[in-house]
N, C-alpha and C positions, 0 to 999 in steps of 0.2 A: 586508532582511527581518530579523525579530528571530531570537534564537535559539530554536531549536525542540528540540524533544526526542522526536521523529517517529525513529522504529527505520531506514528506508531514505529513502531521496530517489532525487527526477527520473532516469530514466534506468540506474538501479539492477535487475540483474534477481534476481529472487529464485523463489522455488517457492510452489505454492499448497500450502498442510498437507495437505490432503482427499485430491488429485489426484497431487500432485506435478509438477504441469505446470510449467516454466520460461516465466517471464513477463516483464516489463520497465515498471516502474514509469512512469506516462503524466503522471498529477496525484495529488497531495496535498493533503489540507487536515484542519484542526482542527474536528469537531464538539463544539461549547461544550457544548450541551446535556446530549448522553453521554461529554464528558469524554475524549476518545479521538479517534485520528487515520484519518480513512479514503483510500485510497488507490483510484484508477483504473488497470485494466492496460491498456497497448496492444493484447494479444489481445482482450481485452475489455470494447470501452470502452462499452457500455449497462451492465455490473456493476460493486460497486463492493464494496472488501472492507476489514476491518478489520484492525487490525494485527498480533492472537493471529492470523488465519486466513491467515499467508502467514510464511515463514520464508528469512533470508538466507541464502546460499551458503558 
């Protein structure tokens, strides 16, 4: 994989900003369009959040 510039990775738990709920990073990926990186949580794998809306530990 190339290098990325994505704030957490795979497996990473971090908090949602809003909630503060501890969560754990599921999948990653880069939206070209909006220029920014959206992440899938394990807790929550139908949502999907972007990378200001979730903060590392």
């Amino acid at each position: 994989m190339r290098n990325s510039n994505n704030q957490f990775v795979t497996g990473q738990t971090v908090n949602i900003r809003d909630t503060g709920e501890e969560v754990t990073i599921l999948k990653w990926q880069y939206v070209k369009n909006m220029k920014r990186y959206s992440y899938i949580v394990k807790e929550h794998p139908g949502t999907f959040y972007f990378e200001e809306e979730l903060q590392g530990q």
